[in-house]
DODREN-492613 format. One record per atom (N, C-alpha, C): x, y, z. Coordinates in steps of 0.05 Angstrom, whole numbers, padded with zeros to 5 digits, always signed. Example, Ala and Ser with C-alpha at 12.3 -4.5 7.8 and 13.67 -1.06 7.14 Angstrom:
<atoms>
+00264-00114+00156
+00246-00090+00156
+00264-00066+00156
+00257-00045+00142
+00273-00021+00143
+00258+00001+00157
</atoms>
This chain:
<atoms>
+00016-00024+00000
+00000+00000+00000
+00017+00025+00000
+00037+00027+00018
+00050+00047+00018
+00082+00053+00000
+00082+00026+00005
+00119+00019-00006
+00118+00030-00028
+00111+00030-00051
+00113+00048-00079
+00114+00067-00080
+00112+00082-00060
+00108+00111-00056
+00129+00123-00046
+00146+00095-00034
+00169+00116-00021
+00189+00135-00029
+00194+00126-00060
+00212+00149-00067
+00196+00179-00072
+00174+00181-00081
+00159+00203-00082
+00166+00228-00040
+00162+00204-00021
+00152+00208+00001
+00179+00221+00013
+00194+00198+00007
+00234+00214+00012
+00237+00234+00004
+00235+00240-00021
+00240+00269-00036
+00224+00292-00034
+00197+00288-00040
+00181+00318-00032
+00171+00323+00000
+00166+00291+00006
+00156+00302+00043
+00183+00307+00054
+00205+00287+00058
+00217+00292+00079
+00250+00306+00063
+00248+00310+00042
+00263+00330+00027
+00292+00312+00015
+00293+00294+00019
+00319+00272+00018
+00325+00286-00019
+00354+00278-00014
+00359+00290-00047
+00356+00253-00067
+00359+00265-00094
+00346+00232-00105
+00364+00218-00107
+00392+00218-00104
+00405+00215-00110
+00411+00188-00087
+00412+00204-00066
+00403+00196-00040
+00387+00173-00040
+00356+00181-00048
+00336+00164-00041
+00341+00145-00063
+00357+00142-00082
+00363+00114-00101
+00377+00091-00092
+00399+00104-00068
+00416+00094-00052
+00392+00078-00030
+00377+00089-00013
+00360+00077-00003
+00347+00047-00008
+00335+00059-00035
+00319+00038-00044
+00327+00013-00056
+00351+00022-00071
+00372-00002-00068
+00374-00020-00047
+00383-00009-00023
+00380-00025-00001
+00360-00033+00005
+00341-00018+00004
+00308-00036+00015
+00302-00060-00009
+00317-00060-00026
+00298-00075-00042
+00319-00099-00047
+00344-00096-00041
+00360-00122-00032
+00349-00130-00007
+00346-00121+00011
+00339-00130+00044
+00319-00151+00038
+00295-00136+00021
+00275-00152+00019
+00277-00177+00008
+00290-00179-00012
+00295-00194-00032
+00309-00224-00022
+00336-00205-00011
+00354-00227-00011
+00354-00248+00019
+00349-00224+00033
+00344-00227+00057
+00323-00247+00062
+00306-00261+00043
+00286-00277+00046
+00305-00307+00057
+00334-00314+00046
+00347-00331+00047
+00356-00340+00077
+00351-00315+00093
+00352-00310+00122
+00329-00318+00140
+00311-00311+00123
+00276-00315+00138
+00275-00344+00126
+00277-00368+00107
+00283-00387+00101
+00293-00406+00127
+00318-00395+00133
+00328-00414+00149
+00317-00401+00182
+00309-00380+00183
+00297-00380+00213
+00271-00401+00217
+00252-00397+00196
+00229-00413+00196
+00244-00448+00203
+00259-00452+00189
+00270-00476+00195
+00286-00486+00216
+00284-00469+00239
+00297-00469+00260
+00268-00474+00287
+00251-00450+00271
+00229-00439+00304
+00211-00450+00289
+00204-00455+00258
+00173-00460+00256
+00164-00437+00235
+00144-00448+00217
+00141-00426+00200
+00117-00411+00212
+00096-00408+00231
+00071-00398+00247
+00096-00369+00263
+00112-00389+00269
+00127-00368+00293
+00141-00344+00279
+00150-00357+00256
+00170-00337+00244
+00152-00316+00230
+00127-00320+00218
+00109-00314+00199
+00101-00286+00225
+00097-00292+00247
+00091-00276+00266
+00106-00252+00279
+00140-00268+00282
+00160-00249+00292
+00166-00222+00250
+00161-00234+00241
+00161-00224+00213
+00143-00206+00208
+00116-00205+00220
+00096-00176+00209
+00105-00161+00248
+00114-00170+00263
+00124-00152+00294
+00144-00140+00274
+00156-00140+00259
+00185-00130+00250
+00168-00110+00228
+00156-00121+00222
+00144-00094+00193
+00120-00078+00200
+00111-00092+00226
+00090-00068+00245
+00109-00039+00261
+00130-00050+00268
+00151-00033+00272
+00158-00017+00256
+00165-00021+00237
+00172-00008+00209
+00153+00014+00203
+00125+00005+00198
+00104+00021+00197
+00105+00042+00217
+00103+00035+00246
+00104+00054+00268
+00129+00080+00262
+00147+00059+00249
+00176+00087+00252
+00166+00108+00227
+00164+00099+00210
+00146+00112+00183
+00136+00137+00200
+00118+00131+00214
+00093+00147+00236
+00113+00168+00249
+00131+00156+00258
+00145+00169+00280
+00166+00188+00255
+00180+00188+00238
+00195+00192+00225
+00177+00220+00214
+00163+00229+00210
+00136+00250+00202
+00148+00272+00225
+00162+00261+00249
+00166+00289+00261
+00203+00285+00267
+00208+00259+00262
+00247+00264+00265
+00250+00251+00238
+00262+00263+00213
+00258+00242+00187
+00283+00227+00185
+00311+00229+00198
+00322+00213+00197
+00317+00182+00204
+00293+00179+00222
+00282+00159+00223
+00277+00136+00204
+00258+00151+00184
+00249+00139+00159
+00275+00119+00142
+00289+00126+00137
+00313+00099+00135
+00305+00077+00143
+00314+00083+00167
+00319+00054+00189
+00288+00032+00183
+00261+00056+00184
+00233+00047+00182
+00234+00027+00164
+00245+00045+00133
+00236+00042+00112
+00259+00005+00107
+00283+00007+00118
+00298-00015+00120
+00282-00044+00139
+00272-00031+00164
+00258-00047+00178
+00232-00058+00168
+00224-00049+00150
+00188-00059+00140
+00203-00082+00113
+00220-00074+00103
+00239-00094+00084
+00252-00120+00093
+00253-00122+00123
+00277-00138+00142
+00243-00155+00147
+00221-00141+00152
+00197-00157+00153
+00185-00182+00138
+00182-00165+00110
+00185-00182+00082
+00194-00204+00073
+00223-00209+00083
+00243-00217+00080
+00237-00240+00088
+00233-00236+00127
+00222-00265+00137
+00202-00272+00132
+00182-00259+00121
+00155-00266+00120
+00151-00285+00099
+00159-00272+00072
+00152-00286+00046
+00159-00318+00049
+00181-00332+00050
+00185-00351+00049
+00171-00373+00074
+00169-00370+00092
+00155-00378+00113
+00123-00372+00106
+00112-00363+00087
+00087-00355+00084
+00087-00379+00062
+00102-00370+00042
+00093-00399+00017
+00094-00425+00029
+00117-00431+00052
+00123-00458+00056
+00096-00469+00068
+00084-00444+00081
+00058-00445+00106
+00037-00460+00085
+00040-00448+00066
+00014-00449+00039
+00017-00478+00025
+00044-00481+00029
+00042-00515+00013
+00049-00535+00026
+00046-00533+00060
+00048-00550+00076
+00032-00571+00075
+00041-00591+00080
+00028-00621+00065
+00007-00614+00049
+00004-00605+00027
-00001-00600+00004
+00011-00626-00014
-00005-00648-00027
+00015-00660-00052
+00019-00649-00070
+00046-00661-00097
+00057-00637-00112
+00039-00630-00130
+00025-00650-00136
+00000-00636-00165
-00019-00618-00149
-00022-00614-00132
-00041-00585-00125
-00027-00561-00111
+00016-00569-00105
+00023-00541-00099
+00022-00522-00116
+00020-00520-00137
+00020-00503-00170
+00001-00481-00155
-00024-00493-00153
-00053-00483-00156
-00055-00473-00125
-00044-00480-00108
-00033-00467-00084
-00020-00443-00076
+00000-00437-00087
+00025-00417-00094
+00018-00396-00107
+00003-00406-00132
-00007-00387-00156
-00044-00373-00139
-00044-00386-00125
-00067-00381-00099
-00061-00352-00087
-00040-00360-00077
-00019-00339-00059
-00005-00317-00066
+00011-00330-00096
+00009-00294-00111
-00003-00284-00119
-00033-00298-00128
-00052-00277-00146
-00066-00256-00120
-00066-00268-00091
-00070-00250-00058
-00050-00227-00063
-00030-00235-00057
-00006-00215-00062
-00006-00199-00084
-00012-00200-00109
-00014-00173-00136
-00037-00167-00125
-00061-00175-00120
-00082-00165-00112
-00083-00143-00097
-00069-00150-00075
-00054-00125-00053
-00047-00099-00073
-00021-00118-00085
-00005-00089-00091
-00017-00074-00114
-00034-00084-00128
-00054-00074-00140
-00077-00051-00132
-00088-00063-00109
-00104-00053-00104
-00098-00023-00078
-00073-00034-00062
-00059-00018-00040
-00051+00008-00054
-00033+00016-00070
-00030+00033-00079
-00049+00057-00091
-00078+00039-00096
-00097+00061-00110
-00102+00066-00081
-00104+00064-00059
-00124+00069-00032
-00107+00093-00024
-00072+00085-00022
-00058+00101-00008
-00048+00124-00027
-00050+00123-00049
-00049+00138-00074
-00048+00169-00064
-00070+00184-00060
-00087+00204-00057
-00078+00214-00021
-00066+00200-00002
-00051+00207+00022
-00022+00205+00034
-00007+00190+00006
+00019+00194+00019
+00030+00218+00025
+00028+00242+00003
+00038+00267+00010
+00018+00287+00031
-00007+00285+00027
-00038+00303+00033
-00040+00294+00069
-00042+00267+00069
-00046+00261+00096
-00020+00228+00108
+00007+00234+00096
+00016+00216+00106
+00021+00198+00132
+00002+00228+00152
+00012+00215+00188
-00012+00191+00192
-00041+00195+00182
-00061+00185+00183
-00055+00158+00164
-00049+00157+00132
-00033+00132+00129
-00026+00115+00143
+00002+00119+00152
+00016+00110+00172
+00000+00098+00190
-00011+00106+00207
-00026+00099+00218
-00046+00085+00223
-00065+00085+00198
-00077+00061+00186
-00059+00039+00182
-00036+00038+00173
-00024+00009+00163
-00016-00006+00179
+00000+00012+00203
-00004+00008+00238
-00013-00014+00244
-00037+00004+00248
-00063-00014+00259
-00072-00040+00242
-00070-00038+00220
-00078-00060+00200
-00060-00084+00203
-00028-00086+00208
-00013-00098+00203
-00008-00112+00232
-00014-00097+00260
-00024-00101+00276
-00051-00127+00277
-00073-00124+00264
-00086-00128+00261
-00078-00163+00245
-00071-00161+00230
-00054-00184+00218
-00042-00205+00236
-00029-00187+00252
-00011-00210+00270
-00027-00214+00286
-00046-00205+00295
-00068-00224+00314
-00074-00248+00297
-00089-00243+00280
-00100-00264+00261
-00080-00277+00255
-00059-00274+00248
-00032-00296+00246
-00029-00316+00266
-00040-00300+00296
-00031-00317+00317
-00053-00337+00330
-00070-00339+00312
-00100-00357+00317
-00097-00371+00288
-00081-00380+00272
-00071-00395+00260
-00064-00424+00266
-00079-00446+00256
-00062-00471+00270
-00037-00478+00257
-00023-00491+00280
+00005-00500+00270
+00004-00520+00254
+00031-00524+00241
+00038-00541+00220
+00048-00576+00234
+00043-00568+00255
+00049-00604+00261
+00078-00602+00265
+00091-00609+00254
+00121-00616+00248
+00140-00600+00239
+00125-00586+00229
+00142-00553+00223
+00136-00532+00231
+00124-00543+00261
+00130-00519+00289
+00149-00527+00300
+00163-00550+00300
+00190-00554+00312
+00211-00563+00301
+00234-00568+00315
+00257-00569+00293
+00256-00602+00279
+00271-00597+00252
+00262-00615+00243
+00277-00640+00239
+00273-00668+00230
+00296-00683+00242
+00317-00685+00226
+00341-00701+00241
+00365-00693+00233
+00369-00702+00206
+00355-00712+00183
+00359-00727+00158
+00354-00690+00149
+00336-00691+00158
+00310-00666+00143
+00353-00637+00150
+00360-00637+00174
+00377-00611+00176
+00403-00607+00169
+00415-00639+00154
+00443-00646+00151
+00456-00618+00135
+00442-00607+00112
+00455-00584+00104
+00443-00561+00125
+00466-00552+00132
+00467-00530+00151
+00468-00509+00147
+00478-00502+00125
+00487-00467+00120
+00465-00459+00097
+00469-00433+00091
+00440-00418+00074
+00437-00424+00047
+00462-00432+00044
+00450-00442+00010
+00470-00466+00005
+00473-00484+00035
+00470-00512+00030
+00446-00528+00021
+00450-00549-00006
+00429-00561-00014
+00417-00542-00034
+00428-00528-00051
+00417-00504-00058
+00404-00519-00087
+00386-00513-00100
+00384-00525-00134
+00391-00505-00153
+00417-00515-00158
+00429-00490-00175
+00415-00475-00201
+00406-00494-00223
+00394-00493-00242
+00372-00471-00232
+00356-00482-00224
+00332-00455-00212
+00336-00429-00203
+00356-00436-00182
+00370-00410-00172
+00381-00395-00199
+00401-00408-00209
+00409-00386-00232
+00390-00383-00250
+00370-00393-00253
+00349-00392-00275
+00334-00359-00256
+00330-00364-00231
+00317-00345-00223
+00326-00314-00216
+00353-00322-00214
+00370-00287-00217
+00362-00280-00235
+00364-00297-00266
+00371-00291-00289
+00335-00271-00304
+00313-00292-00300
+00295-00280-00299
+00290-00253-00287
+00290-00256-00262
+00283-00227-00233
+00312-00210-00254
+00332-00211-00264
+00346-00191-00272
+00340-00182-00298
+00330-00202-00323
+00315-00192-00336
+00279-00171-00333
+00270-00190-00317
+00249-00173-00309
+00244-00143-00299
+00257-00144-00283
+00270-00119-00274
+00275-00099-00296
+00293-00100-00312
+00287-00083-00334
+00265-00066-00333
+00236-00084-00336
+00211-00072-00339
+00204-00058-00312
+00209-00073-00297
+00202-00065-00265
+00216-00035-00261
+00244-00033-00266
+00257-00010-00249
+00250+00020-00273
+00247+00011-00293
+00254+00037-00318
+00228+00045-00339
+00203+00024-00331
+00183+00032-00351
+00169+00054-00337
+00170+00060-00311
+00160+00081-00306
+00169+00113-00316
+00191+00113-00323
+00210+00147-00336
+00199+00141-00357
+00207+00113-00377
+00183+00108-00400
+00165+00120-00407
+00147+00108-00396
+00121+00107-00398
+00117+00138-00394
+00123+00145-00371
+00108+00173-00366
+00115+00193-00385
+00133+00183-00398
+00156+00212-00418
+00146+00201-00442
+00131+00180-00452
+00111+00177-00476
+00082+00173-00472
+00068+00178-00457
+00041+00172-00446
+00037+00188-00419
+00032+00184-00402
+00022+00191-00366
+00041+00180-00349
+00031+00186-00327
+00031+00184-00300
+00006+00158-00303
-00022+00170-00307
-00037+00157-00306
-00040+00130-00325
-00032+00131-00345
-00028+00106-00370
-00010+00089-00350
+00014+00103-00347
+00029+00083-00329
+00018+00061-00301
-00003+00078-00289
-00020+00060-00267
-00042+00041-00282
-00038+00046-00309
-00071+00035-00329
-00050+00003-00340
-00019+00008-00341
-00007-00014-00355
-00005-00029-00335
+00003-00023-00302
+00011-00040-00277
-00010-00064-00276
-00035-00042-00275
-00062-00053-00263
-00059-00079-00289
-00058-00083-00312
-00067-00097-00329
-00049-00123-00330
-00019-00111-00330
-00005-00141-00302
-00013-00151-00274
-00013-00139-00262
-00031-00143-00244
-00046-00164-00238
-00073-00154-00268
-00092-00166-00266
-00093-00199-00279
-00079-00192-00292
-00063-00226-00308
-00053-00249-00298
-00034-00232-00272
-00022-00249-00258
-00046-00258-00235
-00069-00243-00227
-00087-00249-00211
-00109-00271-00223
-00111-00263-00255
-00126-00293-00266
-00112-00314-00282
-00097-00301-00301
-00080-00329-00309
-00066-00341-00300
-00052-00339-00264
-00026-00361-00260
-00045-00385-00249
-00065-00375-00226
-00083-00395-00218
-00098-00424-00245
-00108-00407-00259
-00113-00418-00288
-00095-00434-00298
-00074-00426-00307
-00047-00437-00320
-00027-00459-00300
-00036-00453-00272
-00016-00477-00247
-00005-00504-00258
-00032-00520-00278
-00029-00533-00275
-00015-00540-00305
-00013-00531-00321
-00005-00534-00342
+00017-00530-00343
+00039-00510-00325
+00054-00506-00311
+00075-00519-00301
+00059-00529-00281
+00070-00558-00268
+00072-00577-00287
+00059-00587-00313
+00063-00618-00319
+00078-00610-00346
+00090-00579-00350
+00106-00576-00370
+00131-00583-00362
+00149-00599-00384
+00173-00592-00384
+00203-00577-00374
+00218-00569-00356
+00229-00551-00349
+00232-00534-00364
+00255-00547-00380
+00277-00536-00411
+00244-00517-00434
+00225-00531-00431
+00210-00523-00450
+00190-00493-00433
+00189-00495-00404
+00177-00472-00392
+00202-00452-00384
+00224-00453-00393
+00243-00433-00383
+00244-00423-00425
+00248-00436-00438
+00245-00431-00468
+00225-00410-00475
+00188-00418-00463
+00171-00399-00466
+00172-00377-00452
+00180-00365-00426
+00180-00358-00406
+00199-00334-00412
+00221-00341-00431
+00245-00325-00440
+00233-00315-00461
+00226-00329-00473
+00209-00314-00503
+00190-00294-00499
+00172-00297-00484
+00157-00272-00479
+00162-00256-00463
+00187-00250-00444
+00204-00234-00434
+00216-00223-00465
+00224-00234-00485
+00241-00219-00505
+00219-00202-00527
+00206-00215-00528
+00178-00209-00543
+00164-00182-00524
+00160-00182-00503
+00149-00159-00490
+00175-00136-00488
+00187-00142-00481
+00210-00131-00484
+00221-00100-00507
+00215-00127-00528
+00224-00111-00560
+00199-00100-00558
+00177-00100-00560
+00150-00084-00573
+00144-00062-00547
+00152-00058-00520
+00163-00040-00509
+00174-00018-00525
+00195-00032-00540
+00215-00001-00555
+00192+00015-00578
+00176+00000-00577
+00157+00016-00611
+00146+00045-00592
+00146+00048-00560
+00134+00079-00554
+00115+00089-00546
+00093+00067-00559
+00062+00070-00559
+00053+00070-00544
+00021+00078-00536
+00006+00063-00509
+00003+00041-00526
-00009+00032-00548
-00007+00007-00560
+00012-00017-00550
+00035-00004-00550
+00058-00025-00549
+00064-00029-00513
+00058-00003-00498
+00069-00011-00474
+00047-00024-00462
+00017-00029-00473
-00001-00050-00462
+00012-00073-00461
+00009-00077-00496
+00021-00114-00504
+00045-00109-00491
+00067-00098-00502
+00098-00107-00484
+00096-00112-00448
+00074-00102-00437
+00066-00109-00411
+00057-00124-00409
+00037-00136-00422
+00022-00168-00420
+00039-00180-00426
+00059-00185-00442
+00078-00210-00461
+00095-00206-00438
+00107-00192-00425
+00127-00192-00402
+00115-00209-00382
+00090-00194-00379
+00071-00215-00350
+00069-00238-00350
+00057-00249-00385
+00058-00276-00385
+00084-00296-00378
+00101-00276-00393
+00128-00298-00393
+00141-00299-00357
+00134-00278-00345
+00146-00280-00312
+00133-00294-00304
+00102-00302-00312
+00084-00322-00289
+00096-00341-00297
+00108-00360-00327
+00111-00387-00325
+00136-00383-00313
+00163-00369-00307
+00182-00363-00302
+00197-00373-00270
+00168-00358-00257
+00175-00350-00223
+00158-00368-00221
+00141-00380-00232
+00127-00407-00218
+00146-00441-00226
+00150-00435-00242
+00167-00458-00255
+00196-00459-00238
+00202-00437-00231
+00230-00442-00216
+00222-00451-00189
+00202-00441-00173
+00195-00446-00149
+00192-00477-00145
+00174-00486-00160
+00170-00514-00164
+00193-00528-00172
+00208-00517-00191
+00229-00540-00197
+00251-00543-00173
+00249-00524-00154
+00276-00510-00134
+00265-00537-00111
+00241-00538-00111
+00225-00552-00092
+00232-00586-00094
+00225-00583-00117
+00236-00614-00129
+00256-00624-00132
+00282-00606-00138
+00307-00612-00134
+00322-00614-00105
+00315-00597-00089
+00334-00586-00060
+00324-00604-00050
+00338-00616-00028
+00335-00635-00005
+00328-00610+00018
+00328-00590+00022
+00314-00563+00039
+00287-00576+00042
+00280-00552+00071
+00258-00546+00074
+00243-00533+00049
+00218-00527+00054
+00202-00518+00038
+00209-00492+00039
+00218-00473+00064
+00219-00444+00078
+00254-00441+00070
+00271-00455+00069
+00290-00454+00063
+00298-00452+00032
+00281-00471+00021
+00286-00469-00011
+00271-00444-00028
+00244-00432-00013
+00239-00398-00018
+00254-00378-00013
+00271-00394+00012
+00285-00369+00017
+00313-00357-00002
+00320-00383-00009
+00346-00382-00028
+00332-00374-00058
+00310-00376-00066
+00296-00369-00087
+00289-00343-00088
+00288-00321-00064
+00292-00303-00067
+00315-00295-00054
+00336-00298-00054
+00365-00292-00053
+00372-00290-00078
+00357-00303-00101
+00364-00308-00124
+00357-00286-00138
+00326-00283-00128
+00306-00250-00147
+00331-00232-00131
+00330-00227-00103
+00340-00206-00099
+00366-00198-00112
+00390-00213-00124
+00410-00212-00133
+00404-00202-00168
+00389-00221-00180
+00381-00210-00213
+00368-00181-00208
+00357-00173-00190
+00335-00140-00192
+00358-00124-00179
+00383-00118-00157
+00402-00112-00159
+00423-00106-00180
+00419-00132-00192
+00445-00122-00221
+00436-00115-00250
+00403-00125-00247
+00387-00095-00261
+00392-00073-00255
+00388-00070-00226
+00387-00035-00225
+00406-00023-00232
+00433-00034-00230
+00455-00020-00230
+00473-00014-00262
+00464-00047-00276
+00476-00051-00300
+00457-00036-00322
+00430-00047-00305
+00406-00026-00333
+00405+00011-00321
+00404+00017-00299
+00410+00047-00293
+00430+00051-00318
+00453+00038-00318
+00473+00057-00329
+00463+00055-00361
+00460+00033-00366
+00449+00031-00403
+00423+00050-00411
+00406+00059-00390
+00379+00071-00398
+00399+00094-00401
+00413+00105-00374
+00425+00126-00375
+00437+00134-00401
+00450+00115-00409
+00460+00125-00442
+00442+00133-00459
+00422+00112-00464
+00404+00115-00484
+00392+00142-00480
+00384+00148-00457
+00378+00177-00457
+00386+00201-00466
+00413+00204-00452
+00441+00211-00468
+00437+00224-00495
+00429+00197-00510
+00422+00202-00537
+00408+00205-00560
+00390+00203-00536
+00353+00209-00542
+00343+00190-00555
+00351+00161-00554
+00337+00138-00563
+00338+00111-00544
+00319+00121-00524
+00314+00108-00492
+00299+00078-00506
+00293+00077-00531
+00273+00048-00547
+00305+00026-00551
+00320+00038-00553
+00350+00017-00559
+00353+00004-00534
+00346+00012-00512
+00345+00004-00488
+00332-00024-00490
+00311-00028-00494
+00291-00044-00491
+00302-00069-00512
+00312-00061-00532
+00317-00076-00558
+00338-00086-00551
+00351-00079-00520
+00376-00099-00521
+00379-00113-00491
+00355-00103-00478
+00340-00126-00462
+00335-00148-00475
+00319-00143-00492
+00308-00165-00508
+00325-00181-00522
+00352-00184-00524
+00364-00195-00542
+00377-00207-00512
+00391-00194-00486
+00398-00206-00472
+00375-00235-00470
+00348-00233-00467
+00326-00255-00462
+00337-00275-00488
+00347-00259-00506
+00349-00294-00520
+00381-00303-00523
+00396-00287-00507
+00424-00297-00507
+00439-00306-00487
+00423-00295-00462
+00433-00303-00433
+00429-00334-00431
+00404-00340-00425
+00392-00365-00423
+00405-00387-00433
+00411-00382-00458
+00419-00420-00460
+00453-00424-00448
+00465-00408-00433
+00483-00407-00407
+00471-00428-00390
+00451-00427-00386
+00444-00452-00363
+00443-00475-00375
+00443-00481-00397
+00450-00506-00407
+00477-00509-00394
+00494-00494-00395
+00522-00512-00373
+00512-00510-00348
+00500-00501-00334
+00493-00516-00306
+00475-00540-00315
+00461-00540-00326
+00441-00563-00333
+00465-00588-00341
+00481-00581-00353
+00504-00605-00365
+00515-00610-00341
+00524-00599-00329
+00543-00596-00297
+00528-00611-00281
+00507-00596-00271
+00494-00613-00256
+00480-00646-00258
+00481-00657-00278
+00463-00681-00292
+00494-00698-00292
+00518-00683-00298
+00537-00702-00299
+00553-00712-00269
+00537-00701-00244
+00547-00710-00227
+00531-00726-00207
+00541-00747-00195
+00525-00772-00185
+00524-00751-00161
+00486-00767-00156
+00478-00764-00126
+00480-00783-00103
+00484-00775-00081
+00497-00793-00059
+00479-00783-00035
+00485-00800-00021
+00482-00794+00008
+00486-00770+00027
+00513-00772+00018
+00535-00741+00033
+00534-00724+00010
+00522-00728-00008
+00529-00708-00032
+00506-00687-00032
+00501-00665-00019
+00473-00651-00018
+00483-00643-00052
+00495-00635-00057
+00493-00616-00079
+00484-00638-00106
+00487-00666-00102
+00480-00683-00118
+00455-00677-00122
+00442-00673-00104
+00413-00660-00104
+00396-00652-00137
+00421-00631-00143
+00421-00620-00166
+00408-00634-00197
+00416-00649-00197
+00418-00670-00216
+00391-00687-00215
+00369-00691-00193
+00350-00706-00200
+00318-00685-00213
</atoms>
């Protein structure tokens, strides 16, 4: 509800220079990201109910400093870092919660359950808080407070998971460290996506607004959004009984395909190049999840969590590698070359994982061998 708003909120409410608030968000948006790999292995220590709980105490906090930061703004940092440090534990301990003894042909339709909740939010959060981040930000705040508040009660009248409220047994904990047991293939499949994606995520907004609106720009979100809220549920299962090699193939294609028809300028083009992007991330980030699942000898909360260690690392070396390439294109007043070489990364990066795919398949699985893991 609020989080999109923050760079607006840094710079005109509490006066931060942008330069500044880029540096920020950088960090908030690794915290969130990567930091999930952290909330992963706590759930797998205390329980995913407990962690799921100490996780919205951490981003009810966050919210409060927000509140508090309205009259000392150096605050707002630390808030804005702490509602991210929330996220972090939450997400992964939330999916594991969601496909807890779940069998595998209905986790698809489970998951895709759970993100179409989540775009729904961020969909719908942003139009509510829209109209008060700058006009009435203390009363915001305040509301989200209470709401998030409100959450962790209801979190805590939750029943437990049986067996994954406590620690789990020693077959289940032999890999110990954060990205022991890791499924490489996925993982790099999933930087690689979340860093192509990103593209669209960090830079179609200067886009868009500098060929269309402000408002066109909230008219293209909503219409991902809304895609990802009816077609992943729809699509779960077709999903699941595809192919790997052949759902990372489509998945890339319409990342390159949305991509390129992006550069044409249009509202025309930045609709479709937004749908063809959407489509290709839902088979993308569901297909890796599932395959990460199927490969790792991990927990369920452990193998999300390294899954977004993975997003958070690809949307990082977007920001930094695509900042500087938009920056050029700007430079030289043809910001559409940008997009046209996104799109060519989508069809040149990718078949790189064919050597982890070779790598991994050529090494026997064992007993002591977590990383054999890889390979089945």
């Amino acid at each position: 509800m609020v989080l999109p708003f923050m760079s607006v909120f840094l710079h005109e409410r509490l006066g931060m220079g942008l330069g500044m608030v880029g540096v920020v968000l950088a960090v908030a948006s690794l915290v969130q990201f990567s930091g999930g790999v952290v909330g992963g292995a706590l759930a797998d220590r205390i329980g995913l109910r407990r962690t799921m709980l100490w996780a919205l105490a951490v981003r009810t906090a966050g919210f409060a400093g927000l509140l508090a930061a309205l009259r000392w703004p150096p605050l707002a940092v630390w808030a804005l870092v702490l509602t991210c440090c929330g996220a972090a534990l939450y997400l992964p301990a939330n999916k594991a919660y969601l496909v807890h003894g779940v069998d595998d042909e209905r986790r698809p339709a489970f998951l895709s359950a759970g993100n179409a909740a989540l775009n729904a939010g961020m969909a719908v959060g942003p139009l509510i808080a829209g109209p008060f981040v700058l006009s009435s930000p203390g009363w915001l705040f305040a509301a989200v407070t209470a709401l998030f508040l409100a959450l962790t009660a209801g979190h805590a009248r939750l029943p437990g998971t049986g067996d994954g409220e406590h620690p789990a047994t020693p077959e289940r904990t032999a890999p110990s460290g954060l990205l022991a047991g890791v499924a490489l293939l996925p993982f790099a499949a999933n930087a690689l996506a979340f860093y192509l994606y990103f593209h669209f995520q960090h830079f179609l907004a200067v886009y868009a607004v500098e060929r269309a609106s402000g408002a066109f720009y909230s008219v293209v979100l909503l219409l991902c959004f809304t895609l990802v809220i009816v077609v992943q549920p729809l699509a779960s299962g077709l999903i699941r009984r595809m192919p790997y090699a052949l759902a990372l193939a489509a998945g890339f294609t319409g990342l390159a395909a949305g991509l390129a028809v992006l550069a044409a300028g249009s509202r025309a083009a930045l609709l479709a190049g937004g749908a063809l992007i959407t489509l290709g991330d839902i088979v993308l980030f569901l297909k890796n999840d599932l395959e990460a699942l199927r490969r790792s000898p991990r927990s369920d909360a452990v193998v999300f969590g390294q899954q977004r260690l993975a997003a958070g690392l690809g949307a990082c070396a977007s920001g930094v590698l695509g900042g500087q390439v938009y920056g050029l294109g700007e430079r030289a007043g043809h910001t559409g070359w940008f997009w046209l070489l996104a799109a060519a990364q989508c069809l040149l990066l990718p078949p790189l994982l064919l050597t982890l795919r070779h790598r991994t398949a050529r090494r026997p699985a064992s007993d002591g061998d977590h990383e054999g893991a890889l390979a089945r």
